[in-house]
NUROZA-285108 format. One record per atom (N, C-alpha, C): x, y, z. Coordinates in steps of 0.2 Angstrom, whole numbers, padded with zeros to 4 digits, always signed. Each point is the difference from the previous one (the first is absolute). Layout:
XYZ...
//
This chain:
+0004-0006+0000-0004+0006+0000+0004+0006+0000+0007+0001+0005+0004+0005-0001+0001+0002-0007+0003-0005-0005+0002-0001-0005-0004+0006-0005-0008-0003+0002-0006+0003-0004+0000+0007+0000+0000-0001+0005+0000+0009+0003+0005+0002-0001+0007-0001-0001+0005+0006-0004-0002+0002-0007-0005-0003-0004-0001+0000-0004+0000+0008-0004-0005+0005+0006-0002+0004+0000+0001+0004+0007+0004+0006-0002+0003+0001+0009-0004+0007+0001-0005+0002-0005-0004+0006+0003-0006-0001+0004+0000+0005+0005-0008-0002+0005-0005-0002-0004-0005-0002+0003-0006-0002-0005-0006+0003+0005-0005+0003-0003-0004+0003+0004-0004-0003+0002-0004+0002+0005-0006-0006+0005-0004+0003-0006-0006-0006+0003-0008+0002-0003+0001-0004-0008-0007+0000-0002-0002-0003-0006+0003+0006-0006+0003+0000-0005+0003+0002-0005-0003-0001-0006-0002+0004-0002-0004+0001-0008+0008-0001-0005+0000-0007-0006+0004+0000-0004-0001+0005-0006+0006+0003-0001-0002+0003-0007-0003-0004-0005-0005-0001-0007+0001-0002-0006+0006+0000-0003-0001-0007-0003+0004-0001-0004+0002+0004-0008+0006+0001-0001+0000+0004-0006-0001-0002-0006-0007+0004-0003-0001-0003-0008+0001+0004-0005+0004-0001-0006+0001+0004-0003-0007+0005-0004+0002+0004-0002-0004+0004-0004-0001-0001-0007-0005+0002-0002+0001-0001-0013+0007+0000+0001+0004+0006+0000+0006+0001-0002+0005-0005+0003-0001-0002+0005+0005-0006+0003-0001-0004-0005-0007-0002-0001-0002-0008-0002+0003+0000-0006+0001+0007-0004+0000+0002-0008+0009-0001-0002+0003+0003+0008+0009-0002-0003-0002-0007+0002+0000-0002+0005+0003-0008+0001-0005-0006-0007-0004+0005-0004-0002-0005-0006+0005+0000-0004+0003+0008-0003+0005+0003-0004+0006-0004+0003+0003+0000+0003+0006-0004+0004-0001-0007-0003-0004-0005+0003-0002-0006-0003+0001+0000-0006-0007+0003-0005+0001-0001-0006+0007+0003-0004+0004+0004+0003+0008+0000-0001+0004-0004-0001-0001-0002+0007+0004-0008+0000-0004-0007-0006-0003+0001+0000-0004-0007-0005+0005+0002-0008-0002+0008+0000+0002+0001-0006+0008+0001-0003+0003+0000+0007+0010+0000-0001-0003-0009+0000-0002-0003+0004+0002-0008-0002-0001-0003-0004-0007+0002-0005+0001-0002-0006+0003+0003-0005+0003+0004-0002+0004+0003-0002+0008-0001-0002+0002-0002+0008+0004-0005+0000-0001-0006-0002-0004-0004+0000-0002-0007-0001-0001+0001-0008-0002+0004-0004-0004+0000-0005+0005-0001-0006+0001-0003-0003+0004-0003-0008+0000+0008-0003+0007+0001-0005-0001+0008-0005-0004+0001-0005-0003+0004-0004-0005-0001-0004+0006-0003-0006-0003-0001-0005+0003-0002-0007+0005+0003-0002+0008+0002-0002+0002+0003-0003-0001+0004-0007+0003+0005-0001-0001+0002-0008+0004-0001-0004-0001-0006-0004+0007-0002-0005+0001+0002-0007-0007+0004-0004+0000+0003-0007+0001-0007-0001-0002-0004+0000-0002-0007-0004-0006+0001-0006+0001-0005-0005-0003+0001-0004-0007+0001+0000-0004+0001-0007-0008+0001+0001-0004-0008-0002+0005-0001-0005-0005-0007+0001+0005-0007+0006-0006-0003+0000+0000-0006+0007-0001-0007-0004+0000-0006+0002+0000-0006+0000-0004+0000+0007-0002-0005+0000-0004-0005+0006+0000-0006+0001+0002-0006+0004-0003-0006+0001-0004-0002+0006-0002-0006-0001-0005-0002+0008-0002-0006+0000-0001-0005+0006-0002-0005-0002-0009+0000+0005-0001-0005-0001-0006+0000+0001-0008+0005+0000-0001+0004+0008-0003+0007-0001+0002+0004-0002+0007-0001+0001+0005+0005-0003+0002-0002-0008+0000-0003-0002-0001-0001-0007-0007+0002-0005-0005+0000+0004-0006+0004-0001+0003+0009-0002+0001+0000+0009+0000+0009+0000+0007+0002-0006+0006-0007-0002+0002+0005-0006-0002+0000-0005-0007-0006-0003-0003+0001-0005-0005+0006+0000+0000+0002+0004-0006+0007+0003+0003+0006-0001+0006-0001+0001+0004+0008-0001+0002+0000-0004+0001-0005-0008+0005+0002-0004-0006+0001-0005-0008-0001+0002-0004+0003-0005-0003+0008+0001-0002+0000+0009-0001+0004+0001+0005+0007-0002+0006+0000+0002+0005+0005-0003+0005-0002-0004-0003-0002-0007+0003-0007-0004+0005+0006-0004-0001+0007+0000+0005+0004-0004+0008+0002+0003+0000-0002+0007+0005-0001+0005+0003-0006+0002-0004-0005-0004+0005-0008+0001+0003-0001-0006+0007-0003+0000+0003-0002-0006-0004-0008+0001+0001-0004+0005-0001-0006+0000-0003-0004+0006-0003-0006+0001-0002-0001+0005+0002-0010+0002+0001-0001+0002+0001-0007+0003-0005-0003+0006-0003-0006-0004-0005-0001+0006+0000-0007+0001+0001-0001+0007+0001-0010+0003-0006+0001+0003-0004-0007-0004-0008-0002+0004-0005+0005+0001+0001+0004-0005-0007+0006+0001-0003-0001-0008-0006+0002+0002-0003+0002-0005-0001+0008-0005-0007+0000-0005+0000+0006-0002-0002+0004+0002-0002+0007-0001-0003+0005+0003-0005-0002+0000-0003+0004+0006-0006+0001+0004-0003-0007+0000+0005-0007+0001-0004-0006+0000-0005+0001+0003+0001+0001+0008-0009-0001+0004-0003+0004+0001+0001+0006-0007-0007+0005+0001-0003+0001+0008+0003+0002+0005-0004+0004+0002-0001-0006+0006+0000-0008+0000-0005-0003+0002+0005-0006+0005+0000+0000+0005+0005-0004+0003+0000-0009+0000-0007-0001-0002-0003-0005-0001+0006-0004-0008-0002+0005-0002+0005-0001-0007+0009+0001+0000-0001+0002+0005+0009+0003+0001+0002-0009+0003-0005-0002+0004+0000-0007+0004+0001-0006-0004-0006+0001-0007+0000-0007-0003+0002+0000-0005+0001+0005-0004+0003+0002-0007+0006+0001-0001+0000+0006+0004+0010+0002-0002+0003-0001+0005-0002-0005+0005+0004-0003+0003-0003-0006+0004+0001-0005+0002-0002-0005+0003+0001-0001+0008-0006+0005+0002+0004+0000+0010-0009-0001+0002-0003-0002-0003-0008+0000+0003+0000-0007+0001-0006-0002+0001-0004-0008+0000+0001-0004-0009-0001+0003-0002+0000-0002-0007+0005+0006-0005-0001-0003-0004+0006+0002-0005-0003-0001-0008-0001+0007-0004-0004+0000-0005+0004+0000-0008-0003-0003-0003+0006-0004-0006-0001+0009-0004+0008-0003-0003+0001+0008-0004+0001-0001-0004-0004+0003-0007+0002-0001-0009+0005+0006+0000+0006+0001-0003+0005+0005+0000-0004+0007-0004-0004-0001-0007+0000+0001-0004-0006+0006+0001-0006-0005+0005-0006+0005+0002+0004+0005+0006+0003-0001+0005+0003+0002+0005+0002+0008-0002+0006-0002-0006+0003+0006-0003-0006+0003-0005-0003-0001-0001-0006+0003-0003-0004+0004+0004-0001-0003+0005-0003+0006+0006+0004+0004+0003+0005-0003+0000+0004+0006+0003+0002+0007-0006+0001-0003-0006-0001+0008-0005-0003+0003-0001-0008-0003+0003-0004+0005-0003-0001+0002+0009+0001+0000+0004+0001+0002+0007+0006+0010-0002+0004-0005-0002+0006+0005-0002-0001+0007-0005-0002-0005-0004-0003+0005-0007-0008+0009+0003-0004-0008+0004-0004+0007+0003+0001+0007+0007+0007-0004+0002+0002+0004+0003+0003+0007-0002+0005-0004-0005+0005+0004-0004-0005+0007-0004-0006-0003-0003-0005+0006-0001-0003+0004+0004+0002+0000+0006-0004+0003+0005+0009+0004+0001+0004+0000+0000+0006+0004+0002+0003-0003+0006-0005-0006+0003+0002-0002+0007+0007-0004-0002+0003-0001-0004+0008-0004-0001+0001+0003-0006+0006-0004-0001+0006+0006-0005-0003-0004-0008-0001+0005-0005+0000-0003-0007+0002-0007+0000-0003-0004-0003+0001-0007-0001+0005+0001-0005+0002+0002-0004+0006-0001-0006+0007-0002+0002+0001+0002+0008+0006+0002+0003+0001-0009+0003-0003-0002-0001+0000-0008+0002+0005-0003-0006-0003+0000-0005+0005-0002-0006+0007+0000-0001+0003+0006+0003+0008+0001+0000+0003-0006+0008-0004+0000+0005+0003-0003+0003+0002-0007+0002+0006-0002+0002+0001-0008-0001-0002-0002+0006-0002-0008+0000-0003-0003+0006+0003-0006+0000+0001-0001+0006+0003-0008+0002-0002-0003+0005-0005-0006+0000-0005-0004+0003+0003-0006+0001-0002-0002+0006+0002-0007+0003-0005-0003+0003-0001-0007-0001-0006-0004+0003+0003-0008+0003-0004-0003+0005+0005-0007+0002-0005-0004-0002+0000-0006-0002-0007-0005-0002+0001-0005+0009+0003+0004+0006-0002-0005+0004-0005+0005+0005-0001+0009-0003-0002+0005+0005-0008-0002+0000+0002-0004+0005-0010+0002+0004-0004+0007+0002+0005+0004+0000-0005+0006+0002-0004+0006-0005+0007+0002-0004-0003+0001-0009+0002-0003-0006-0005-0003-0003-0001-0004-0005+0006+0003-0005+0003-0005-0003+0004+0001-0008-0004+0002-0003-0007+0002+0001-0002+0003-0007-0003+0009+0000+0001+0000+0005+0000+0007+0002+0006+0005-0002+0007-0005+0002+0004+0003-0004-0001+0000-0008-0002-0006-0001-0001+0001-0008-0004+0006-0002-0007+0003+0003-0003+0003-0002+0004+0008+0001+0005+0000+0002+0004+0006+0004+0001+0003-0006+0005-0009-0006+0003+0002-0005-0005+0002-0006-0005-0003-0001-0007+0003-0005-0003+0006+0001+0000+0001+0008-0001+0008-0001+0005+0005-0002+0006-0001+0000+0004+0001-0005-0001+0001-0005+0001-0006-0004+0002-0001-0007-0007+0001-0003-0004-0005+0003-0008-0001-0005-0004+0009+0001+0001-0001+0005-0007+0008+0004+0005+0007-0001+0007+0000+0002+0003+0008-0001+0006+0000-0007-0001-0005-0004+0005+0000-0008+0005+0002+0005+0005-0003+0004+0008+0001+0002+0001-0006-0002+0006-0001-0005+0002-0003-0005+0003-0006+0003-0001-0006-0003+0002-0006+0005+0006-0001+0002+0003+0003-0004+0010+0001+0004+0000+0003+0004-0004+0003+0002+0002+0005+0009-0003-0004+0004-0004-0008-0002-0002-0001+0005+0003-0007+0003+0003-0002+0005+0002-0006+0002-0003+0000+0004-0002-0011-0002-0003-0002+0007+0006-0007+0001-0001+0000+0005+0006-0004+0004-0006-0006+0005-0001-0004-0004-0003-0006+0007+0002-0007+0002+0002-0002+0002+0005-0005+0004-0006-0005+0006+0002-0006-0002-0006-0003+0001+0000-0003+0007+0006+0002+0003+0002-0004+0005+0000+0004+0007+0000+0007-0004-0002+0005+0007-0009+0001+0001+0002+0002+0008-0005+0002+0004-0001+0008-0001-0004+0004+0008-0002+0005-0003+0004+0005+0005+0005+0001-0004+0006+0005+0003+0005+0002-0005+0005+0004+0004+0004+0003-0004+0008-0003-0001-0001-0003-0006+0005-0005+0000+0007+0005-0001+0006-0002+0002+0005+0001+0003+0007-0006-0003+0005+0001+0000+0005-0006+0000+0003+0002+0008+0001-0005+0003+0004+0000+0005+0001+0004+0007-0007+0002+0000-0002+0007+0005-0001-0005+0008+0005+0004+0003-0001-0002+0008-0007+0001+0001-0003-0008+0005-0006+0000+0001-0004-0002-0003+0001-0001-0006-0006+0000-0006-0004-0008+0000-0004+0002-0002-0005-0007+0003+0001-0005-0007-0002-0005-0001+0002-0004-0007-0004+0003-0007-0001-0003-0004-0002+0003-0007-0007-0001+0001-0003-0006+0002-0006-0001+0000-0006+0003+0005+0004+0003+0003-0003+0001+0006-0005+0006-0001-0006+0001+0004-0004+0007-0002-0001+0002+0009+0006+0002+0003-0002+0000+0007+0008+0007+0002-0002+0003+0006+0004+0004+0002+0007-0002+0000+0006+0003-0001-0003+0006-0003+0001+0003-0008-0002-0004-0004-0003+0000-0005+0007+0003-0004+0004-0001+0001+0007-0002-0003+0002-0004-0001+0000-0003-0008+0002-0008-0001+0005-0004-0004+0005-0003+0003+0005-0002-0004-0002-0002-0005+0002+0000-0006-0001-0004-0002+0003+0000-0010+0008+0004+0004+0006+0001-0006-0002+0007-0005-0003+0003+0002-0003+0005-0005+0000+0006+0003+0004+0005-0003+0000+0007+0004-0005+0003-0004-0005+0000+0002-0006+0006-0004+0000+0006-0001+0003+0002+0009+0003+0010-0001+0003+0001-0005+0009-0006-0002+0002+0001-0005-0001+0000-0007-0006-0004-0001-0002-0002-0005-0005+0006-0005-0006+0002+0007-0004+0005-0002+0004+0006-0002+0005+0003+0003+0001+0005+0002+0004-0001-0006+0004-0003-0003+0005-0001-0008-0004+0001-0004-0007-0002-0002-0006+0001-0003-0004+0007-0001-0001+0003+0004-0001+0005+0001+0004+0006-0003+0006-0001+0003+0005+0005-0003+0005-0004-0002+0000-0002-0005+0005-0003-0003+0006+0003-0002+0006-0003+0001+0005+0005-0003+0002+0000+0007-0005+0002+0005+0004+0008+0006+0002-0003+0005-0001-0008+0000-0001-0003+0010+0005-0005-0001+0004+0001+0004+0007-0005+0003+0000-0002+0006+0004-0007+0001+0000+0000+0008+0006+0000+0000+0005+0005+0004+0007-0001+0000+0001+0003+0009+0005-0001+0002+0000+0004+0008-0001+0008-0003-0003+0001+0006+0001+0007+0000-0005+0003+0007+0002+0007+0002-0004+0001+0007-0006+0005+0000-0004-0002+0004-0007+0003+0002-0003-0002+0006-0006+0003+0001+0000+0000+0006-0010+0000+0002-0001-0004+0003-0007-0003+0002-0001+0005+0004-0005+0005+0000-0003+0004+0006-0006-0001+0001-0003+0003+0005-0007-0001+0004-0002+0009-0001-0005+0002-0002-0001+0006-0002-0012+0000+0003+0000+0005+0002-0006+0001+0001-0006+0003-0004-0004-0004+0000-0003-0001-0006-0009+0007+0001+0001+0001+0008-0006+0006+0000-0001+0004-0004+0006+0004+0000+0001+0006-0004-0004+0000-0008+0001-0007-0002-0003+0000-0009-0008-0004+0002-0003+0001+0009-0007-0001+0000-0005+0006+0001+0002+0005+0001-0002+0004+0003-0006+0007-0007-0005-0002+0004-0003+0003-0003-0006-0006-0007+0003-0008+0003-0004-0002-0005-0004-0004+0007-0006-0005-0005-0004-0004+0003+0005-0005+0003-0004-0005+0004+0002-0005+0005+0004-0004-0007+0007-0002+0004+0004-0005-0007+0002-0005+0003+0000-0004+0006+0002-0004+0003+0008-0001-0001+0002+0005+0000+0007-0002+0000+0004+0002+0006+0007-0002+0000+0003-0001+0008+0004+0008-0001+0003+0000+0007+0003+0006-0001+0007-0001-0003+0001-0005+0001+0008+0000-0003+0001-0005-0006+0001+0003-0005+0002-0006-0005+0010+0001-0001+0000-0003-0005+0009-0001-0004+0003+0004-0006+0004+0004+0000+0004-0002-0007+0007-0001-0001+0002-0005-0006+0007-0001+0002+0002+0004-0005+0008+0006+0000+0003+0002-0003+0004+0001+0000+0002-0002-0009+0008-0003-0001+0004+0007+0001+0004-0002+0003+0006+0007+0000+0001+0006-0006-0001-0005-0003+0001+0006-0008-0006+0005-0001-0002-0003+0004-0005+0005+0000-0005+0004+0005+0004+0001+0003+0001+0004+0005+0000+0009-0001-0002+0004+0005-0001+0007-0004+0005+0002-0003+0000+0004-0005+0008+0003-0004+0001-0005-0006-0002-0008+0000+0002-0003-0004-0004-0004-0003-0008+0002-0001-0005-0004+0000-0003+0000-0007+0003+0004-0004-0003+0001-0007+0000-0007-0005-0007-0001+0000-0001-0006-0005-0001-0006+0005+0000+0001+0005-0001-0005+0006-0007-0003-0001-0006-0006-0001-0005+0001+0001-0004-0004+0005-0006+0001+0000-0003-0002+0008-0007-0008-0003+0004-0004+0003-0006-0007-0002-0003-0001+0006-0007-0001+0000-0003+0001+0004-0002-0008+0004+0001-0004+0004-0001-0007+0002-0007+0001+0006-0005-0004-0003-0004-0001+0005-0001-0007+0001+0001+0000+0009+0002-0006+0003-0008-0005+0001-0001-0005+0000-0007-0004-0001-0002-0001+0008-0007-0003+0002-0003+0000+0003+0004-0004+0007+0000+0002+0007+0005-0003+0005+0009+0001-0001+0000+0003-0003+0008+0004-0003+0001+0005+0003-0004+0005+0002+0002+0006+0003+0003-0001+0005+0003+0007+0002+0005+0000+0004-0002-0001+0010-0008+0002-0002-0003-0003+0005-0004-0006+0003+0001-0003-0006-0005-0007-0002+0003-0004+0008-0006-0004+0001+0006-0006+0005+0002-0005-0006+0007-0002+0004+0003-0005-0004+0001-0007+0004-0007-0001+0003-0002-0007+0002+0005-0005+0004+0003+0007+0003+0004-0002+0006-0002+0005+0004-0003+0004+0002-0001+0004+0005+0005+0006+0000+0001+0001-0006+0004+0005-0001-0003+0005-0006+0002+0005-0003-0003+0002-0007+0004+0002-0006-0001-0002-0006+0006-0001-0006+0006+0004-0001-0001+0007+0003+0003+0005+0001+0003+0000-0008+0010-0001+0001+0003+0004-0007+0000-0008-0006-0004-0003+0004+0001-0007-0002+0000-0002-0008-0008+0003-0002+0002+0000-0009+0001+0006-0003+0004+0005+0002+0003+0006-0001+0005+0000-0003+0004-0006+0005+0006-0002-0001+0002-0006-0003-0005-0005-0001+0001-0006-0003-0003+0000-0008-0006+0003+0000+0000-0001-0009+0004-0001-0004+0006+0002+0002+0005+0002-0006+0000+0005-0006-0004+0006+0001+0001+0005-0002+0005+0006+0002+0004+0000+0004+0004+0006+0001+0007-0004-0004-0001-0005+0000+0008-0003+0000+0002+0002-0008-0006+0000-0005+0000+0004-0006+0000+0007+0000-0004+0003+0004-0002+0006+0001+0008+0004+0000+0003-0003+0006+0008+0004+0003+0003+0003-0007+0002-0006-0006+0005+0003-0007-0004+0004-0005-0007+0000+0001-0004+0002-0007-0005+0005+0002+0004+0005+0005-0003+0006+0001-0008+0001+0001-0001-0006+0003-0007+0000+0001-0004+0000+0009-0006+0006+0002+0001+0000+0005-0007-0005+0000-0001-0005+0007-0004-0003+0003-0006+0001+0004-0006+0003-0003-0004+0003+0006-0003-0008+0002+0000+0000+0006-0005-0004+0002-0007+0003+0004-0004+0002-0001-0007+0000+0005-0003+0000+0004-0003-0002+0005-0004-0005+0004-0004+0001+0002-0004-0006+0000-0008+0000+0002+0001-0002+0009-0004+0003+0002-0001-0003+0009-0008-0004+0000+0004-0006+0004-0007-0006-0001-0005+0006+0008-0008-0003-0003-0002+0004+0002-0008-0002+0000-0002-0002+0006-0006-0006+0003-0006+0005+0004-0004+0002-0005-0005+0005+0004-0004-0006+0007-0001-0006-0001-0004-0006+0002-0007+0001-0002-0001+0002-0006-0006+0000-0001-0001-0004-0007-0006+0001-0003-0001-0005-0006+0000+0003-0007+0001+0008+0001-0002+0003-0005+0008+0001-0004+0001+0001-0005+0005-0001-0004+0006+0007+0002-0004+0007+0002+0003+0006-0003+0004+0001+0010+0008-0001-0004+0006+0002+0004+0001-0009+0003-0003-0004-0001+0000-0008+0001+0006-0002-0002+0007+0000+0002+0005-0003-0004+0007-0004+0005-0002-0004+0004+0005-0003+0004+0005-0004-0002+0000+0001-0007+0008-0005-0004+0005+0005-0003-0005+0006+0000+0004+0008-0004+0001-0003-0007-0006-0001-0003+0001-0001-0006+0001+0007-0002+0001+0002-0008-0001+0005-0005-0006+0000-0001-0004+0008+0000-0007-0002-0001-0003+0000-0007+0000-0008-0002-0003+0000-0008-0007-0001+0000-0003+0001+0006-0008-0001-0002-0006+0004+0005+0005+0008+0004-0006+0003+0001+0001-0001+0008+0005+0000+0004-0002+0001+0007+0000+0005+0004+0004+0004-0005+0001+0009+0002-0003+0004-0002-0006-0002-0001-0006+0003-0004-0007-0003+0005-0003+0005+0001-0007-0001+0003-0006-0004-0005+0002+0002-0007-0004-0002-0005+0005-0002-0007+0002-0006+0003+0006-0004-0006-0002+0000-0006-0009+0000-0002-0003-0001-0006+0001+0004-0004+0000+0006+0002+0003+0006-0002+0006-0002-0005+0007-0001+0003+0004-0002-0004+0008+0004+0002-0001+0004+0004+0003+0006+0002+0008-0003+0001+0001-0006+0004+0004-0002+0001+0007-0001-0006-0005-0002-0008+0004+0000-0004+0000+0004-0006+0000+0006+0003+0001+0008-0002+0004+0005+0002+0001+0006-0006+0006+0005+0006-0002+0001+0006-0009+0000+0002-0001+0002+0008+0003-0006+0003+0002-0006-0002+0004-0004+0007+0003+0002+0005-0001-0001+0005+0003+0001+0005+0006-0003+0001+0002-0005-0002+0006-0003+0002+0006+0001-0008-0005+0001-0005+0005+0003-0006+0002+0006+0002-0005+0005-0001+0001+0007+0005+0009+0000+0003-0002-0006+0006+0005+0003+0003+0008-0004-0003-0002-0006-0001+0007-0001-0005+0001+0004-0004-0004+0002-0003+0002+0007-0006+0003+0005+0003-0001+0001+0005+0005+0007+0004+0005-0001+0002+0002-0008+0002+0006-0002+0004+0004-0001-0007-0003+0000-0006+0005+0000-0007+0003+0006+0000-0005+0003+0000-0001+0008-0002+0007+0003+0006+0000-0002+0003+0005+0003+0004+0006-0002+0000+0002-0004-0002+0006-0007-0002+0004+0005-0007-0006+0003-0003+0001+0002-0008+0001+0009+0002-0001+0001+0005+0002+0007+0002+0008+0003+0000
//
């Protein structure tokens, strides 16, 4: 009790003692200590936050690949701003606007992830999709159809891919050649009967075997397809020899702002070669890679982990990229599970949206037009690459 009592060696007064109130701040108290807080929120993300894009003066036309939804979304950008693509490369996608609008058809049609799976004629397929394209293009909502004819395409299909059918790539190539007159020598299809539904690869760490259609959807199976499409495309320009560059993480908000919901993550990739770096960048060009469904950088990778730089790094496109002046945008979608039944912002694999999620009314079509959201915002992150 001594002890307690030194605690405080002032008299204490007799009698019952009225306590002061506790001190509460004022507006203005309550008003710094929110500014203080939201202060701090805004140095931590800040520091936390990736840099936006560099500006390399890269060139104005682009190439594209993708496999799967992302093979869609590069068949959807090379029509949609087809005067800005030299060329396009697509693994396991189909042709524009496969599923109109309709998820039910994204599920059984252009790709086989539902209860059933609905048989595909190549020939009606691309035929709908032209005249999907054709009535757009008359309305202003995408680029002049003419501008499809000068561009080359390089198509890849596996005869063991259960997800999307061999013959969607086939109709990929008719919408082409049959529905937009681009002359059959720009158009290669590459189909290999032994692969599954991934991005086949020679000798990539991790890679699952050729036949496989399972995560993460990198498949050995002796076949560089980056270097293959990517020869194709730009012929003449693409070497693989040593040389340095550099994989960054760059912040992807800045090319969202100001557009509709895009389901995209805050942070995507670009890898860029040395040479083209600022000061040295003329003639540099920017291919655009869109990664396929459970790919992204935030996907789980069925470990309890999420795929982070995993197919960033392993597709095998930088290793070309490094000598042939070519910079690497990669994208990314963030998976993303409202738990409801209704389609709009529904997307827990982060596909690429080919059939309407980012759209309150997919039937509309909006998705695969200039107003896209997720074109939009690729289109700026080009757009700023090219600055």
């Amino acid at each position: 009790m001594q002890a307690l009592r030194g605690i405080d060696h002032a008299p204490r007064p007799r009698g019952r003692q009225r306590r002061a109130p506790p001190s509460v701040p004022g507006a203005a108290g309550w008003a710094h200590r929110a500014l203080v807080v939201l202060g701090l929120v805004a140095a931590f993300s800040a520091a936390a936050a990736p840099p936006a894009l560099p500006a390399l003066g890269a060139a104005r036309e682009i190439t594209l690949s993708g496999l799967s939804s992302g093979g869609y979304a590069a068949a959807q950008f090379a029509v949609v701003h087809g005067k800005d693509v030299r060329g396009v490369g697509v693994i396991a996608g189909g042709p524009y606007d496969c599923a109109m609008g309709d998820l039910a058809e994204a599920m059984t049609r252009c790709a086989c992830t539902g209860d059933r799976c609905a048989a595909t004629t190549p020939s009606v397929l691309a035929t709908r999709s032209a005249l999907r394209a054709r009535g757009k293009a008359s309305l202003g909502r995408i680029d002049p159809l003419d501008a499809l004819k000068r561009q080359r395409v390089w198509l890849f299909s596996g005869g063991v891919d259960d997800t999307v059918p061999a013959a969607n790539v086939k109709a990929l190539r008719d919408f082409y050649v049959e529905g937009m007159g681009t002359p059959a020598a720009h158009v290669h299809l590459e189909h290999r009967p032994e692969a599954g539904h991934g991005l086949p690869v020679d000798d990539a760490p991790g890679a699952g075997a050729c036949g496989v259609s399972a995560p993460p959807f990198i498949n050995d199976c002796d076949f560089d397809a980056a270097g293959q499409l990517l020869g194709w495309l730009l012929p003449g320009t693409v070497h693989k020899t040593p040389a340095a560059g550099e994989l960054l993480a760059f912040d992807q908000r800045p090319y969202l702002r100001g557009l509709a919901w895009t389901g995209l993550a805050n942070e995507g990739f670009v890898y860029v070669p040395a040479s083209c770096r600022a000061g040295r960048s003329a003639g540099c060009r920017v291919h655009v890679v869109f990664h396929g469904c459970r790919q992204a950088s935030l996907s789980d990778d069925g470990s309890g982990g999420t795929v982070g730089r995993s197919f960033v790094e392993r597709a095998g496109f930088n290793a070309w990229a490094a000598s042939s002046r070519l910079i690497v945008l990669y994208p990314q979608v963030m998976p993303h599970d409202t738990g409801l039944p209704l389609p709009y912002r529904l997307n827990p694999r982060a596909c690429w949206d080919f059939w309407g999620y980012t759209s309150r009314t997919p039937w509309a079509g909006t998705q695969v037009t200039h107003e896209a959201p997720q074109i939009r915002a690729v289109r700026a992150m080009v757009r700023a690459l090219q600055r």
